[in-house]
Every structure is written in C-alpha cells, then in structure tokens.
C-alpha positions as CSV (number, residue, x, y, z in Angstrom):
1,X,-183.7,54.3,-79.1
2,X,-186.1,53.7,-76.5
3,X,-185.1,52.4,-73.2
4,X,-186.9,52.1,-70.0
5,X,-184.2,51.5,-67.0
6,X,-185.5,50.5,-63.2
7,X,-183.3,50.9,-60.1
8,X,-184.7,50.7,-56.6
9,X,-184.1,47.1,-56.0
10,X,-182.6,45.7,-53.1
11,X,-183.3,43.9,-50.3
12,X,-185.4,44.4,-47.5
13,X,-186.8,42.1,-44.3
14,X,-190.7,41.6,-44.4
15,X,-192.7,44.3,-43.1
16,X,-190.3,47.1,-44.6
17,X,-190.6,49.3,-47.9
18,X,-188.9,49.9,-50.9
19,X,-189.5,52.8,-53.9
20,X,-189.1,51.0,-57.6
21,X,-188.4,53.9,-60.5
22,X,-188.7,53.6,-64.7
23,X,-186.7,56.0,-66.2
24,X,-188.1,56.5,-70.1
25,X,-186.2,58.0,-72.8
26,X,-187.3,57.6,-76.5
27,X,-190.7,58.0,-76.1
28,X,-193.5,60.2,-75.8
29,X,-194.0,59.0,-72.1
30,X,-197.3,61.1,-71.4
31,X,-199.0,58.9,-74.3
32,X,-197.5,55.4,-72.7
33,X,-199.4,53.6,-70.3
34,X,-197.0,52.4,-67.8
35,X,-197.2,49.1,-65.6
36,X,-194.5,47.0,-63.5
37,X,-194.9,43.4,-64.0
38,X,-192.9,40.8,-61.6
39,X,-191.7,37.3,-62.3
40,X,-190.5,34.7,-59.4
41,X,-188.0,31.9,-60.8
42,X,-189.7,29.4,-62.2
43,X,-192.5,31.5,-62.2
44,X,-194.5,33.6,-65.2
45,X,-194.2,37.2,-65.2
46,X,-197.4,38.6,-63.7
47,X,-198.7,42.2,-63.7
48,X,-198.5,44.0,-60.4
49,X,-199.6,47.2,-61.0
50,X,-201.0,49.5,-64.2
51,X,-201.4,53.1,-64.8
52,X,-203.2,55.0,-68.0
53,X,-201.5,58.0,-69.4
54,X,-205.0,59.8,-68.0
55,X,-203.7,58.5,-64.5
56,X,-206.0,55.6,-64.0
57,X,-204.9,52.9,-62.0
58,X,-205.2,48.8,-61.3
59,X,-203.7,46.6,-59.4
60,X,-203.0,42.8,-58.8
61,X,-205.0,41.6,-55.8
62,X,-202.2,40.5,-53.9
63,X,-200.3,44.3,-53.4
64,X,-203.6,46.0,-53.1
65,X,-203.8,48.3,-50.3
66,X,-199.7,47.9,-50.1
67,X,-198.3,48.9,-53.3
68,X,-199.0,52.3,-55.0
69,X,-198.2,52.9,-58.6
70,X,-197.6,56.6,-59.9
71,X,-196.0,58.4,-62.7
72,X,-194.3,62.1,-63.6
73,X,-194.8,62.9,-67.0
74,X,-192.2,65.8,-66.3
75,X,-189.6,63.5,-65.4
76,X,-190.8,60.7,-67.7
77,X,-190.7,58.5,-64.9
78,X,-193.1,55.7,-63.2
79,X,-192.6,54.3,-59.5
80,X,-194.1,52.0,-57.4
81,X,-194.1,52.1,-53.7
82,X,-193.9,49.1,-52.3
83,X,-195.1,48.9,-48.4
84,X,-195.5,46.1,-45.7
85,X,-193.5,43.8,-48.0
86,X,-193.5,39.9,-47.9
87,X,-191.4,37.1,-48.7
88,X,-193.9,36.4,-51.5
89,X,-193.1,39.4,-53.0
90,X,-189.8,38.5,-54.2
91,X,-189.1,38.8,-57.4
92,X,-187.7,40.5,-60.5
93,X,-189.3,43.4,-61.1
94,X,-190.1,44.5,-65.0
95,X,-191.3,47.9,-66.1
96,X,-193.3,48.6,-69.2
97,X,-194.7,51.2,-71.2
98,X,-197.6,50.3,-73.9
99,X,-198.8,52.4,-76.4
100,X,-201.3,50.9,-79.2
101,X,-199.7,48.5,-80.7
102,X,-196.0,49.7,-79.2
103,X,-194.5,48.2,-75.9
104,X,-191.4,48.3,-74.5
105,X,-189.9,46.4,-71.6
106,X,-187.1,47.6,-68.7
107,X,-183.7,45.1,-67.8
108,X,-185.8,44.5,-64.1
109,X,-184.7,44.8,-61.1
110,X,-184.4,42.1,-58.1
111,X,-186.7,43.0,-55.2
112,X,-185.7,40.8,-52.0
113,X,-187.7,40.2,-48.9
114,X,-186.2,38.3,-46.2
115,X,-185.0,38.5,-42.8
C-alpha cells in the first residue's frame, strides 16, 4: 500500500519560514520523482516545486529564489523549505511521487501566511 503523508503545515506571518516533509512508504522512492504541488480555494492545483530521482530540480516562478525542494532517499523522504513567505502562498500543500506511468498523491497540508 503506498502512501505518501505531509506534515509541516501551519501557520506563519509573512516574511517567516516553514519546512514541508513527504514521508513515502510503498515504493521504491529513489526511482520516484517527487514534486509538491499547491492549490488555493477556488483555485487549480499548481506545481511549486519538482525534483528527479537523479536530483534535478525546477521550480514555479513565483517561489524561485525562496523555496528549496530536496529529498533523502535514506529516509524516503522529500521537503521543501519554504522562506520569506507571503500571503499568496497560502494554500494546501500536495506531495507527489511519479514514476512512468505511476503517481501517487499525499492528504496535503494547509500552509498559512498571515499576520
């Protein structure tokens, strides 16, 4: 059974930081690209930031330069560091893990950025 479970969530006033982690089990993680994907109510879920199982990385234009996206195949595990954070940020966060033609999504978690 594969499950992919977030926590790091919370709230936080503009400016601050918060540390997102994907916890994998059921997969072979170090084949899985990961990303985190984010969706604002009444909003479609967007793609924030991406990283190949070779450690490549992208990112949406809007967190570049603030957001950094890494992974530990030891502790089949993907974060994303979330710095200088702004009210447009808020959202629910999704991870995912993609592997040919597999994917797999996370629960989310709510990320909250106001004073």
């Amino acid at each position: 059974q594969v499950q992919l479970v977030e926590s790091g969530g919370g709230l936080v006033q503009p400016g601050g930081s918060l540390r997102l982690s994907c916890a994998a089990s059921g997969i072979n993680f170090r084949l899985y690209a990961m990303a985190w994907y984010r969706q604002a109510p009444g909003k479609q879920r967007d793609l924030v930031a991406a990283i190949t199982s070779a450690g490549s990385t992208n990112y949406a234009d809007s967190v570049k330069g603030r957001f950094t996206i890494s992974r530990d195949n030891a502790q089949n595990t993907v974060y994303l560091q979330m710095d200088s954070l702004k009210p447009e940020d808020t959202a629910v966060y999704y991870c995912k893990a993609e592997w040919r033609y597999s994917f797999h999504w996370g629960q989310g978690t709510q990320v909250t950025v106001s004073s």
